[in-house]
BALOBA-1460 file (C-alpha; in Angstrom, 3 decimals):
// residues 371
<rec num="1" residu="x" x="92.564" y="85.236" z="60.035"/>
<rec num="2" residu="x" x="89.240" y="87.055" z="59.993"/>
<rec num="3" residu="x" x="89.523" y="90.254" z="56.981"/>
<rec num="4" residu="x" x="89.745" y="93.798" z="58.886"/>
<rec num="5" residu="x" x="87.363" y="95.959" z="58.149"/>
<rec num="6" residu="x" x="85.141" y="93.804" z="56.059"/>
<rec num="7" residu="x" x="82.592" y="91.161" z="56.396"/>
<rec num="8" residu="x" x="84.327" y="88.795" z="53.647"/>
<rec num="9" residu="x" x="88.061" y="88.230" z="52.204"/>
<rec num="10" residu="x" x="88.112" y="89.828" z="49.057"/>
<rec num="11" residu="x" x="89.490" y="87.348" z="46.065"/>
<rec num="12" residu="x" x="92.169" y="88.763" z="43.991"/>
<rec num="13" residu="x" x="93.977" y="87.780" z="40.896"/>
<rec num="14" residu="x" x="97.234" y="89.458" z="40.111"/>
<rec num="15" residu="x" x="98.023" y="89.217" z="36.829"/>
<rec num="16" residu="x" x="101.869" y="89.562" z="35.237"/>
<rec num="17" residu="x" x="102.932" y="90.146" z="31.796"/>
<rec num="18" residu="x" x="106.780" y="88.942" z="32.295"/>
<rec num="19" residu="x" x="108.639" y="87.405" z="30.015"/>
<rec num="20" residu="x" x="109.833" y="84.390" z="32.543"/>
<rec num="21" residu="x" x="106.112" y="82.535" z="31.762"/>
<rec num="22" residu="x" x="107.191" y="79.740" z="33.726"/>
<rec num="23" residu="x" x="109.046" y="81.121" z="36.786"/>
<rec num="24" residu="x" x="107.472" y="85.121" z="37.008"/>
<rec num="25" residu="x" x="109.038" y="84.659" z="40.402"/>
<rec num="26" residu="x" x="112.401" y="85.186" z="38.784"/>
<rec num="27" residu="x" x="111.380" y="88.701" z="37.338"/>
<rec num="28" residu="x" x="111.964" y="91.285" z="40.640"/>
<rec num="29" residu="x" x="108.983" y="93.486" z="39.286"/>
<rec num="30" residu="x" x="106.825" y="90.975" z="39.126"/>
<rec num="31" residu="x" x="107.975" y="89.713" z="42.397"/>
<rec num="32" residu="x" x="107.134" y="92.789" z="44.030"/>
<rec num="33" residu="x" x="104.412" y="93.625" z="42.663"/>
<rec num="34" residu="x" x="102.620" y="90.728" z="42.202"/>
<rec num="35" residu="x" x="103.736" y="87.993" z="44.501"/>
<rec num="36" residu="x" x="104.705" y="90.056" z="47.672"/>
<rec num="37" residu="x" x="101.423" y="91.469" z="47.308"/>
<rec num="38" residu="x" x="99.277" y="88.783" z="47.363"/>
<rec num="39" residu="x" x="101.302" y="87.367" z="50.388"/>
<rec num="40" residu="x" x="100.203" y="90.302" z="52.521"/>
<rec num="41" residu="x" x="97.022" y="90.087" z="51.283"/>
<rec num="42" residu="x" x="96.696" y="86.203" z="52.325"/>
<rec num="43" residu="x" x="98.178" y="87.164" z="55.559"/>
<rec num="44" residu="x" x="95.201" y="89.881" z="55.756"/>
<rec num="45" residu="x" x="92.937" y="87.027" z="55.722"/>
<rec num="46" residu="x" x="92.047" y="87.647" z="51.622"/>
<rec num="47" residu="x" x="92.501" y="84.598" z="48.604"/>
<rec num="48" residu="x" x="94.985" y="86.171" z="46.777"/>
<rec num="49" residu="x" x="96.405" y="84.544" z="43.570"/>
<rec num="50" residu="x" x="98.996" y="85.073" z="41.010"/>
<rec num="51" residu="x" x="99.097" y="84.026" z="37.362"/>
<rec num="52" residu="x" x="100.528" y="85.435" z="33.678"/>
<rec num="53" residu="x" x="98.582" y="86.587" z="31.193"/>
<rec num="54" residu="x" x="98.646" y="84.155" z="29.013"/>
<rec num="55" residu="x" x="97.936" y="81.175" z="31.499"/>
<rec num="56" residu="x" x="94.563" y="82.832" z="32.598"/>
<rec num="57" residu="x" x="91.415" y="80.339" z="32.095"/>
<rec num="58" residu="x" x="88.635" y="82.783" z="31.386"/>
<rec num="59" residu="x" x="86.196" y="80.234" z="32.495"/>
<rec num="60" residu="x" x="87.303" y="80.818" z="35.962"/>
<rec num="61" residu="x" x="87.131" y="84.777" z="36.025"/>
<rec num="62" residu="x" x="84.105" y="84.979" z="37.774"/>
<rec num="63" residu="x" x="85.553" y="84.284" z="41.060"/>
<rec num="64" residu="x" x="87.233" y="86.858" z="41.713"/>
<rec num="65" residu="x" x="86.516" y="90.717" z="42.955"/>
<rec num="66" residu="x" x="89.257" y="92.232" z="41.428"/>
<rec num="67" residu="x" x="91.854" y="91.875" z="38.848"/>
<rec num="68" residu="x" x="95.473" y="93.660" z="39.254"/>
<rec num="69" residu="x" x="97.283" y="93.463" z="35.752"/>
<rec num="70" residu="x" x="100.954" y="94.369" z="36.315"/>
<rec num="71" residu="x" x="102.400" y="96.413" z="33.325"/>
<rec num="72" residu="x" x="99.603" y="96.171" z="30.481"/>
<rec num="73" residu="x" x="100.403" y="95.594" z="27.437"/>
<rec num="74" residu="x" x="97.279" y="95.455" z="24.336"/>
<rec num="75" residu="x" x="96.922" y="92.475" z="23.710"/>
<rec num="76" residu="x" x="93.833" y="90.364" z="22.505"/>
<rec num="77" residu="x" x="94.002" y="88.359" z="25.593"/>
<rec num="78" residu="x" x="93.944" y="91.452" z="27.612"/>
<rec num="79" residu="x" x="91.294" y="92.203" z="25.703"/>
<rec num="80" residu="x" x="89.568" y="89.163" z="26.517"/>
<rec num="81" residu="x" x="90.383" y="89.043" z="30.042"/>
<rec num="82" residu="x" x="89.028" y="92.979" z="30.565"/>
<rec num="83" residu="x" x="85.503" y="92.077" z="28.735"/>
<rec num="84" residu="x" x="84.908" y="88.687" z="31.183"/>
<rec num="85" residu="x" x="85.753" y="91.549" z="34.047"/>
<rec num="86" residu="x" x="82.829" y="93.748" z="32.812"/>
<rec num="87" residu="x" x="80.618" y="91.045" z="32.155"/>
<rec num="88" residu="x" x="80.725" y="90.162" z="35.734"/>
<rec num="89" residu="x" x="81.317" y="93.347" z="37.292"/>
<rec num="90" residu="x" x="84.832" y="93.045" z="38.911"/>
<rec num="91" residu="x" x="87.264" y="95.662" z="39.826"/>
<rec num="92" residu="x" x="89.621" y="96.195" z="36.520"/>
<rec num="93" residu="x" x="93.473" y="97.763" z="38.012"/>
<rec num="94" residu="x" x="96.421" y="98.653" z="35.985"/>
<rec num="95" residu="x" x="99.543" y="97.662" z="38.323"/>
<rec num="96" residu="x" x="102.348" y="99.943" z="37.338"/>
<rec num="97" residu="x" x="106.273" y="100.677" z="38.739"/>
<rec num="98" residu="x" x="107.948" y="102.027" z="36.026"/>
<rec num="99" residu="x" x="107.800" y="105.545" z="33.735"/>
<rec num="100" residu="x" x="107.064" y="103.500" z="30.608"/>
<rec num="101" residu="x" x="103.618" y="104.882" z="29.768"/>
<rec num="102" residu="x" x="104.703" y="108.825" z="28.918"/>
<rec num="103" residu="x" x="106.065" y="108.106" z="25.300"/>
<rec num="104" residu="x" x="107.770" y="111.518" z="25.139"/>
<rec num="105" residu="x" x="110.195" y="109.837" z="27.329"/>
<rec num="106" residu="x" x="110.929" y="106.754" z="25.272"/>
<rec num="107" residu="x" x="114.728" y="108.426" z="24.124"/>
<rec num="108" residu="x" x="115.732" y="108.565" z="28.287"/>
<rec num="109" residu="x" x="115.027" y="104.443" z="28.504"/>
<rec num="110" residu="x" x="117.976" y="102.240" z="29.169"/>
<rec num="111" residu="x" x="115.869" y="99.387" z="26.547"/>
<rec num="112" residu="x" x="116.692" y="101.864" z="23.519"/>
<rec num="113" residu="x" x="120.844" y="100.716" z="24.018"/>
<rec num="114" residu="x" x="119.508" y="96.998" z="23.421"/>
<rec num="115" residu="x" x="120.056" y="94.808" z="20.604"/>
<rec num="116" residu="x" x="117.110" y="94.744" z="18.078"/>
<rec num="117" residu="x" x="115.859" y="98.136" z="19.909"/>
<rec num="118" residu="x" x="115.445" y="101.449" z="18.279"/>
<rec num="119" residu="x" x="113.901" y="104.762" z="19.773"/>
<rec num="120" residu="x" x="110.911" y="103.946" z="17.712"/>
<rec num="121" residu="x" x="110.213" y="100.388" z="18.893"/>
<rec num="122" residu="x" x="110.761" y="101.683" z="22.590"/>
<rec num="123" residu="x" x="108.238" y="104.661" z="21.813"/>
<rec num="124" residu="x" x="105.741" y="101.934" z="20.713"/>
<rec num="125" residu="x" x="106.057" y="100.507" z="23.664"/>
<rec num="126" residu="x" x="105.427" y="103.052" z="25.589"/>
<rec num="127" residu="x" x="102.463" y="104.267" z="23.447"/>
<rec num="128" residu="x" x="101.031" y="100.816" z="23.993"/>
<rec num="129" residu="x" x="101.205" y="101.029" z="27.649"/>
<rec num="130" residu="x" x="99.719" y="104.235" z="27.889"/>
<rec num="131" residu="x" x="96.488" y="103.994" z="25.691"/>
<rec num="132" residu="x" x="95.753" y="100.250" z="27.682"/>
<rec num="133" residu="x" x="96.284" y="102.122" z="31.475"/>
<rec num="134" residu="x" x="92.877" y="103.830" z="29.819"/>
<rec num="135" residu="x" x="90.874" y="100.427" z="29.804"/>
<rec num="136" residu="x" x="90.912" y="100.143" z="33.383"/>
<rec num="137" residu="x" x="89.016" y="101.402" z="36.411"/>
<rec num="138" residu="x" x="91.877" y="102.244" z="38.547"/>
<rec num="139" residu="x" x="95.657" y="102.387" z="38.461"/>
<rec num="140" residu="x" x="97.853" y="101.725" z="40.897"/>
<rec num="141" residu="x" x="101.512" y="102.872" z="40.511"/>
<rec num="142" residu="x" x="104.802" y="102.096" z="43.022"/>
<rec num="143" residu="x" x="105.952" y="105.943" z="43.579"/>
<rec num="144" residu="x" x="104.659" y="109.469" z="43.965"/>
<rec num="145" residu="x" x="106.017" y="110.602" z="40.939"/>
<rec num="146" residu="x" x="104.852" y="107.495" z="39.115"/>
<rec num="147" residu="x" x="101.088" y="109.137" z="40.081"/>
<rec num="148" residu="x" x="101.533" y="112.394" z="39.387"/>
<rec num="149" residu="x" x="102.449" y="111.284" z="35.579"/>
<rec num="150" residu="x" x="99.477" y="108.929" z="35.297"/>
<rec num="151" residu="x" x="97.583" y="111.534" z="36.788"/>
<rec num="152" residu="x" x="98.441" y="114.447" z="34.388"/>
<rec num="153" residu="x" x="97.497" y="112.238" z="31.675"/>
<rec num="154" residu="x" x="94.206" y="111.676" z="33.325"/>
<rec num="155" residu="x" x="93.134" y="113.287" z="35.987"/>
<rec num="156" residu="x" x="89.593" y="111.690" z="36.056"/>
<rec num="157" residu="x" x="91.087" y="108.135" z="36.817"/>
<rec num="158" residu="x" x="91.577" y="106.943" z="40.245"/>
<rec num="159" residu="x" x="95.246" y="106.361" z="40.781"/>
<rec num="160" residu="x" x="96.780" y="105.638" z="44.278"/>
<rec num="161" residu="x" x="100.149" y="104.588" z="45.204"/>
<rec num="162" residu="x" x="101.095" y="101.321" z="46.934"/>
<rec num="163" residu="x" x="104.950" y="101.177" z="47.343"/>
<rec num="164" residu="x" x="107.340" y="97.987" z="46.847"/>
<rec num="165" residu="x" x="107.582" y="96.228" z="50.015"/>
<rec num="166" residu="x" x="109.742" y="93.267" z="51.576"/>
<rec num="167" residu="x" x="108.284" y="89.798" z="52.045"/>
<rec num="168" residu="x" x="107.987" y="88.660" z="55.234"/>
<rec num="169" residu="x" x="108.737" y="85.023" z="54.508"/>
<rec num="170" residu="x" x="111.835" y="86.199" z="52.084"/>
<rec num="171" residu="x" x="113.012" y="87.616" z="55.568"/>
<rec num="172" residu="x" x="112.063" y="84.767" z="57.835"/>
<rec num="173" residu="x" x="113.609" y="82.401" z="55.538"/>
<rec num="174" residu="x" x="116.818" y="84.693" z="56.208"/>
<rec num="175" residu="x" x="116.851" y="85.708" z="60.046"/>
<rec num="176" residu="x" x="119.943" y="83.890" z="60.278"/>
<rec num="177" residu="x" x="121.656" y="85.943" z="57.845"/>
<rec num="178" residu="x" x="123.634" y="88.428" z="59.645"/>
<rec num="179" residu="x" x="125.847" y="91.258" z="57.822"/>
<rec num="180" residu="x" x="128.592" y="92.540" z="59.529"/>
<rec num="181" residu="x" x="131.586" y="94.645" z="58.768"/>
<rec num="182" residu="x" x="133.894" y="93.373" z="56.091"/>
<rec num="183" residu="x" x="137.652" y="93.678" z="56.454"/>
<rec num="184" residu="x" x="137.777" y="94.079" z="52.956"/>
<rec num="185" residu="x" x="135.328" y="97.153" z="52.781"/>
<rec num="186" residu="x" x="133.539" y="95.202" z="50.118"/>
<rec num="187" residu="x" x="131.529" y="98.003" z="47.665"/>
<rec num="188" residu="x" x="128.683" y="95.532" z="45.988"/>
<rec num="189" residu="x" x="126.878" y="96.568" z="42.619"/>
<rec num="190" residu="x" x="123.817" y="94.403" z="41.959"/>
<rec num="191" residu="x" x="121.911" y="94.565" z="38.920"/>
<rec num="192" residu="x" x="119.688" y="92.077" z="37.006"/>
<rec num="193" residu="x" x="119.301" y="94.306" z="33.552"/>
<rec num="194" residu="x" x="121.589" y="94.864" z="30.760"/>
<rec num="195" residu="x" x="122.903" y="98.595" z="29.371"/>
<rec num="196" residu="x" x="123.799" y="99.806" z="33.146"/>
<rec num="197" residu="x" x="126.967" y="100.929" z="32.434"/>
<rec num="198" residu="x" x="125.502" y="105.223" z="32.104"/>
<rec num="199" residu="x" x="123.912" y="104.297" z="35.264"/>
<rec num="200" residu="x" x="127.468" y="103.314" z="36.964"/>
<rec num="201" residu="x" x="129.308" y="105.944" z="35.408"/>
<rec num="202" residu="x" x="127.662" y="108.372" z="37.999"/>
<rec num="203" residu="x" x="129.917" y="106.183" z="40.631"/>
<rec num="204" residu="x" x="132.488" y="104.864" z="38.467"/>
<rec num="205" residu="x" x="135.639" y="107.715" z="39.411"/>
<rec num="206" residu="x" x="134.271" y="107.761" z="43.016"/>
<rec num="207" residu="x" x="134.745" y="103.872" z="43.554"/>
<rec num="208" residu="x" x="137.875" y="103.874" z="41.531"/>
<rec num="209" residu="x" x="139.382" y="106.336" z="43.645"/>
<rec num="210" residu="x" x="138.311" y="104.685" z="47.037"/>
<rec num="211" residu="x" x="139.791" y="101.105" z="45.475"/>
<rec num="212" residu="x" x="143.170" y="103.052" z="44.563"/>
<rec num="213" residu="x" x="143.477" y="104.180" z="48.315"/>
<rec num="214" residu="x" x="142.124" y="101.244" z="49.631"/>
<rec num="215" residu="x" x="144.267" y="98.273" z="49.335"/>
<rec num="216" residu="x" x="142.628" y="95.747" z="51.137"/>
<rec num="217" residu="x" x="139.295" y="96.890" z="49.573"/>
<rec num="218" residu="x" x="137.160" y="95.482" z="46.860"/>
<rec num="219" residu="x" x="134.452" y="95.586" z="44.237"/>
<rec num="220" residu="x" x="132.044" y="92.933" z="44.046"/>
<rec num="221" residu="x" x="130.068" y="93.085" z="40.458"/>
<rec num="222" residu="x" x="126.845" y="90.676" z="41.138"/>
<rec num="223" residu="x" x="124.899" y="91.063" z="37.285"/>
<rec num="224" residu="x" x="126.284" y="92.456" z="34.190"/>
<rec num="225" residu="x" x="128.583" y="95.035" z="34.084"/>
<rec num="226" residu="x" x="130.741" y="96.365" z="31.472"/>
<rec num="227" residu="x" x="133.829" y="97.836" z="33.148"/>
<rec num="228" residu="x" x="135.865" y="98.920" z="30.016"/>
<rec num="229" residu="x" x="136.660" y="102.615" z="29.600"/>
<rec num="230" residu="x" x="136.803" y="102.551" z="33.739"/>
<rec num="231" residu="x" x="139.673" y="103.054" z="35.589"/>
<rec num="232" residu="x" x="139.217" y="100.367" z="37.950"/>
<rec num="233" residu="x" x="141.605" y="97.980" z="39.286"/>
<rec num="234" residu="x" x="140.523" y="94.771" z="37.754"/>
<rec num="235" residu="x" x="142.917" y="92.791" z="40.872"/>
<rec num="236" residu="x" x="140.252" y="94.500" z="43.157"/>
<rec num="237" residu="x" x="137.007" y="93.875" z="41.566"/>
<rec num="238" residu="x" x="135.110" y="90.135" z="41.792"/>
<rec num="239" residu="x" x="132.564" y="88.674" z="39.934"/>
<rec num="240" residu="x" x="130.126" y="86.744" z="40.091"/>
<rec num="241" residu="x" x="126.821" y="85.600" z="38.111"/>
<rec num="242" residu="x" x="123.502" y="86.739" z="39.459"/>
<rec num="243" residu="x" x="122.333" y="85.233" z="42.558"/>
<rec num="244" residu="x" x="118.677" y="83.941" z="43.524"/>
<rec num="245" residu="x" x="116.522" y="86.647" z="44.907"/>
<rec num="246" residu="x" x="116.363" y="84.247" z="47.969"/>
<rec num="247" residu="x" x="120.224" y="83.857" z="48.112"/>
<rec num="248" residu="x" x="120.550" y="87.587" z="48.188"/>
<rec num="249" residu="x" x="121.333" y="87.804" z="51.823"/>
<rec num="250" residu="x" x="123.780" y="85.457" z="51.791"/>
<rec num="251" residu="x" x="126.113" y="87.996" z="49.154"/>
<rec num="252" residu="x" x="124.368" y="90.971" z="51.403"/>
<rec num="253" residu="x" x="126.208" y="89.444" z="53.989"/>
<rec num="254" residu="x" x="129.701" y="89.840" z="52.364"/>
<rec num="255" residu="x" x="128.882" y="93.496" z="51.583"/>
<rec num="256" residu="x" x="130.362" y="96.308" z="53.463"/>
<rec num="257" residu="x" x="128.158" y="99.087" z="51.366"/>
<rec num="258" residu="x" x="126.026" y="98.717" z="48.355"/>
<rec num="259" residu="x" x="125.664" y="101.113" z="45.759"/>
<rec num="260" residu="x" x="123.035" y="102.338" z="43.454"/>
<rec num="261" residu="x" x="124.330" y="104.639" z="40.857"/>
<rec num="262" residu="x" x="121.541" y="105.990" z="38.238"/>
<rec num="263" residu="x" x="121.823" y="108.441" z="35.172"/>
<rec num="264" residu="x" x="119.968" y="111.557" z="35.911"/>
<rec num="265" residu="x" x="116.657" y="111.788" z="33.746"/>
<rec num="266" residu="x" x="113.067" y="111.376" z="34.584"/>
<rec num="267" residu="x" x="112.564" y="107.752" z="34.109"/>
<rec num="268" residu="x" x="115.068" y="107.034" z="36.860"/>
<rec num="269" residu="x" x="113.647" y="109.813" z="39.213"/>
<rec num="270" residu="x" x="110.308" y="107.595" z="39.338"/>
<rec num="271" residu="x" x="112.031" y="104.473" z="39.905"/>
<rec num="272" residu="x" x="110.763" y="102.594" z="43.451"/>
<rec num="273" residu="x" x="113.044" y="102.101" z="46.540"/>
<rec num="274" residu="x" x="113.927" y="98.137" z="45.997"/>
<rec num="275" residu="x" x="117.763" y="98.055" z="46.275"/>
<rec num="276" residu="x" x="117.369" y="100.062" z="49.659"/>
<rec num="277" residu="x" x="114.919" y="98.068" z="51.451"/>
<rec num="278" residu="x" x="116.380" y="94.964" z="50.340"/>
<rec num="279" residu="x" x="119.820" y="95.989" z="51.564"/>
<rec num="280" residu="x" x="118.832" y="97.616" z="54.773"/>
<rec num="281" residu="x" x="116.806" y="95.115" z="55.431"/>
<rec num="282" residu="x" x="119.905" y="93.140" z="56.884"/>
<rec num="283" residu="x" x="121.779" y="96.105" z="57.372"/>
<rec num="284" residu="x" x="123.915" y="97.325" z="54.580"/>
<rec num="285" residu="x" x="123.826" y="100.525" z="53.883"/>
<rec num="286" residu="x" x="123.335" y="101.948" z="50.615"/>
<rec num="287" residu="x" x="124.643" y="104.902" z="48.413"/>
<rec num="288" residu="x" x="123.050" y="105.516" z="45.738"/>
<rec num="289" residu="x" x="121.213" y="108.567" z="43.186"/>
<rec num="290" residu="x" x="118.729" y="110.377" z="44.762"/>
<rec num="291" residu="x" x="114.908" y="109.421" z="43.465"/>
<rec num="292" residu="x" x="111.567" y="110.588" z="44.731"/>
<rec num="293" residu="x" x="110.724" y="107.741" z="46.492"/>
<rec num="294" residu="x" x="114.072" y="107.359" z="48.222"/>
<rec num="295" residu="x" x="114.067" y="110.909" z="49.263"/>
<rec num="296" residu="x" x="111.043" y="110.329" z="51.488"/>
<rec num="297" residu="x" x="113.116" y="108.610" z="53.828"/>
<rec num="298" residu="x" x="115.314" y="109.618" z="56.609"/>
<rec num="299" residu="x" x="117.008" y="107.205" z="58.070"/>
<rec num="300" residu="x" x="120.899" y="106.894" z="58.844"/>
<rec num="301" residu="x" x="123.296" y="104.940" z="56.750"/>
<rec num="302" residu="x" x="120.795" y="105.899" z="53.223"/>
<rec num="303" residu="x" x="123.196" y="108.248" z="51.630"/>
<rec num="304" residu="x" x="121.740" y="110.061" z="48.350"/>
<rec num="305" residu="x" x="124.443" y="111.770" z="46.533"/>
<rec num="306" residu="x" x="125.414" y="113.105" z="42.853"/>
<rec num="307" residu="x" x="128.738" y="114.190" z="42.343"/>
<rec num="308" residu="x" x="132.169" y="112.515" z="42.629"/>
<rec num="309" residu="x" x="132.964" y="114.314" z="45.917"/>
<rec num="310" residu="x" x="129.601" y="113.448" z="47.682"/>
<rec num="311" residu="x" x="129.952" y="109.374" z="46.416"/>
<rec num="312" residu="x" x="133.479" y="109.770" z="48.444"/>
<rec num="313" residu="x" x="132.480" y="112.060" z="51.179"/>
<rec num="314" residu="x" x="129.841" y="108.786" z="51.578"/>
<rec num="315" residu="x" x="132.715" y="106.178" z="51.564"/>
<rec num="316" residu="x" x="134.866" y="108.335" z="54.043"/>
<rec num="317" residu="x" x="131.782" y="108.471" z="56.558"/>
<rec num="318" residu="x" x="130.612" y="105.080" z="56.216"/>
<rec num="319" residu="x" x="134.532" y="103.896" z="57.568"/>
<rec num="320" residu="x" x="133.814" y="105.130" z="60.765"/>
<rec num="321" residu="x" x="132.802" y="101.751" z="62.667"/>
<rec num="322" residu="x" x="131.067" y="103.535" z="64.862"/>
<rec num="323" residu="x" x="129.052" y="105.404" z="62.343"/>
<rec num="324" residu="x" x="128.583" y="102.000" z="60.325"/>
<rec num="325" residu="x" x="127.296" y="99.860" z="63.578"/>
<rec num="326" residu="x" x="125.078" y="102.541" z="64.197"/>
<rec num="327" residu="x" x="123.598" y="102.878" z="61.070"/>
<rec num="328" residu="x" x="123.024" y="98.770" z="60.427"/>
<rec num="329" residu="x" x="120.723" y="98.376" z="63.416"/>
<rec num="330" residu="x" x="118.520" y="101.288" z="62.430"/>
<rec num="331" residu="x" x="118.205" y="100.624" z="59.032"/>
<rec num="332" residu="x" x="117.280" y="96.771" z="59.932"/>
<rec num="333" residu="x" x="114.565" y="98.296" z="62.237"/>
<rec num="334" residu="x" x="113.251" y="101.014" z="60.035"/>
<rec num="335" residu="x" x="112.780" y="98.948" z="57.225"/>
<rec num="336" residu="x" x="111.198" y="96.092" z="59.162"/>
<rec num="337" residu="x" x="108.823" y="98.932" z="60.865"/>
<rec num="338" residu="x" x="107.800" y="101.022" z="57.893"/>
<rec num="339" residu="x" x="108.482" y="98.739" z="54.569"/>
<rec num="340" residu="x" x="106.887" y="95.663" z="54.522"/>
<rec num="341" residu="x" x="104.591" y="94.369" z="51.976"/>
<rec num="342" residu="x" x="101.864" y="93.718" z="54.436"/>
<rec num="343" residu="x" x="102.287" y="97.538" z="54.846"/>
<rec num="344" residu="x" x="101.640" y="98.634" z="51.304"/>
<rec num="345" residu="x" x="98.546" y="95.715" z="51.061"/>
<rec num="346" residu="x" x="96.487" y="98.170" z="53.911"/>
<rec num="347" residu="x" x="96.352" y="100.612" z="50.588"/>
<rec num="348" residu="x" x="94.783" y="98.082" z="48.280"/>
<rec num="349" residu="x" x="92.686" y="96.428" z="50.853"/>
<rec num="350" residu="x" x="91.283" y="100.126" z="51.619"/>
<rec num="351" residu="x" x="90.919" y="100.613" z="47.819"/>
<rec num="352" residu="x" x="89.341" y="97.333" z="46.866"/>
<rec num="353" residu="x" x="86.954" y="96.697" z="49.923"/>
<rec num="354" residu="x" x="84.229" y="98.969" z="48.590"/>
<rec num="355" residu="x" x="82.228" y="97.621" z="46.286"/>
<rec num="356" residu="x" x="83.883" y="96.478" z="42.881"/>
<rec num="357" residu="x" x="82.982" y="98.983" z="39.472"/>
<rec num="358" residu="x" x="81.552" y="97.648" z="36.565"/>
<rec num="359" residu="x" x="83.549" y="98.510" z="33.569"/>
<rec num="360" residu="x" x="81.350" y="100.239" z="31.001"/>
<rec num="361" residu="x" x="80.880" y="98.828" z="27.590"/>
<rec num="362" residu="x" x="82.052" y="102.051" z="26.022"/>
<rec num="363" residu="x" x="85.575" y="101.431" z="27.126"/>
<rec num="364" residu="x" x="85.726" y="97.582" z="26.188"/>
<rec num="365" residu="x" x="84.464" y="99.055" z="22.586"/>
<rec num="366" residu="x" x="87.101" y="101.194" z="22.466"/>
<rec num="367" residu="x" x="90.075" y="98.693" z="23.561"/>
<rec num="368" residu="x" x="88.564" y="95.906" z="21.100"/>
<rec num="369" residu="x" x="88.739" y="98.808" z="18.457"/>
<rec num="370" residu="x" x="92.431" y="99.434" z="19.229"/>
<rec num="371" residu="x" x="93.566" y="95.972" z="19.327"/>
């Protein structure tokens, strides 16, 4: 497929941090913001490729226009990898999707309740983050709010957004997965991370309640999940380890509604829309604490709620079959329509097909100073 909208496929290297070295593929950030993306941008006609940090071969730099580093860290092999880019004038971009760069915010994130973490190592972090988003030409972030904090920081620096968006392989490897309505009005929690248990607490009395009325209904726990100091029937609630992102649809499938509970601070706020695309993609709705980027959508069956009585004002609605069917077709077309990967790509190809910036010397000076 010829490029649109310029003469020659632009060669990109996305670059991930993660701690899964071997299978990145594993770690949903990096997913969507590394491999999705260079999907779209293959399917745009570009050479798109993905790689970690450490596994970069400098020697083979040259080839390529620009380089997307997902979550930078400072690192000496950053360091190297950012002083090849200058040398031969290609487009540096600091890939970001979470509110880990503002280090005043360090106390609100969930890593601080982790073993061998402290407020102070988390800080660190987030100190780290935010002097190496500096190094680069441009930033590109997941979420409105997600620019508007980069931006505050430094308004001089380019920063655009380019939201998460579905793979369209992950969903034509899953056509044939079809939700439906499930007699047991099964209430699905998925989570990947550790510490979520002051996220669930916003939704904790809510789905208790629903359970206790609900006989035939249950609670399907798909990641780690502490349910001690709940009052939830453990005869209701199943379990199961976390599933392969590509077996997702297959547990979608089972769900009746999926939920997304988050504790109010700022970190959260910023947080991209993955849990609802992926869910409505096959249509399951989803109830879950409002952010900015899920706010920007209107579409029925996404409810955004806070307190107790709006989580069961949501559970009430979403019983009506009529309501339900309604709401699983349009969420299955709205997501398919407006959230795609190949979508978000039309921001970076529009971004990237002018003609790549040189980074100046003074700023590889000042990153080899800091390292």
């Amino acid at each position: 497929m010829t490029p649109t909208g310029t003469e020659t496929p632009m060669n990109v290297l996305f670059v991930s941090e993660t701690r899964f070295t071997h299978t990145p593929y594993r770690d949903g950030s990096t997913r969507y913001r590394c491999f999705h993306m260079a999907e779209a941008l293959q399917s745009a006609g570009h050479l798109a490729d993905v790689s970690t940090l450490e596994a970069i071969d400098l020697a083979n730099l040259s080839r390529y226009d620009v380089v997307s580093v997902h979550r930078p860290g400072t690192s000496k092999k950053l360091l190297s990898v950012l002083e090849r880019c200058s040398k031969h004038g290609i487009k540096t971009v600091a890939d970001i999707d979470s509110l880990e760069f503002d280090p005043s915010l360090a106390p609100q994130s969930s890593k601080c309740q982790l073993r061998n973490a402290s407020p102070a190592s988390v800080r660190a972090a987030f100190m780290s983050q935010q002097r190496s988003l500096g190094f680069f030409d441009e930033v590109s972030v997941a979420t409105e709010a997600l620019a508007r904090a980069r931006r505050a920081q430094d308004p001089s620096q380019p920063v655009y957004v380019v939201p998460n968006g579905l793979s369209n392989y992950w969903l034509s490897c899953n056509d044939k997965t079809k939700a439906d309505i499930s007699e047991s009005k099964r209430i699905s929690f998925f989570s990947s991370r550790s510490c979520v248990e002051p996220d669930f607490a916003q939704a904790s009395d809510a789905v208790a309640e629903f359970l206790k009325e609900s006989p035939g209904a249950e609670f399907n726990i798909v990641g780690p999940l502490d349910l001690d100091g709940t009052t939830i029937e453990p005869s209701q609630t199943v379990r199961g380890a976390w599933t392969d992102f590509m077996n997702m649809p297959a547990e979608l499938a089972k769900t009746w509604i999926s939920i997304a509970p988050l504790e109010k601070n700022s970190i959260n706020y910023a947080k991209p829309h993955t849990k609802f695309i992926e869910s409505a993609a096959f249509g399951v709705p989803l109830v879950c604490s409002p952010t900015a980027d899920l706010e920007r959508h209107n579409v029925p069956g996404l409810h955004l709620v806070e307190s107790k009585e709006q989580w069961r004002a949501a559970f009430e609605e979403l019983s009506d079959k009529n309501y339900y069917r309604s709401c699983q077709k349009e969420l299955q077309e709205y997501v398919r329509d407006c959230c795609l990967a190949n979508h978000s790509a039309m921001t970076l190809i529009e971004q990237w097909s002018a003609n790549p910036e040189t980074s100046n010397d003074e700023t590889v000076t000042t990153l080899s100073a800091a390292s």
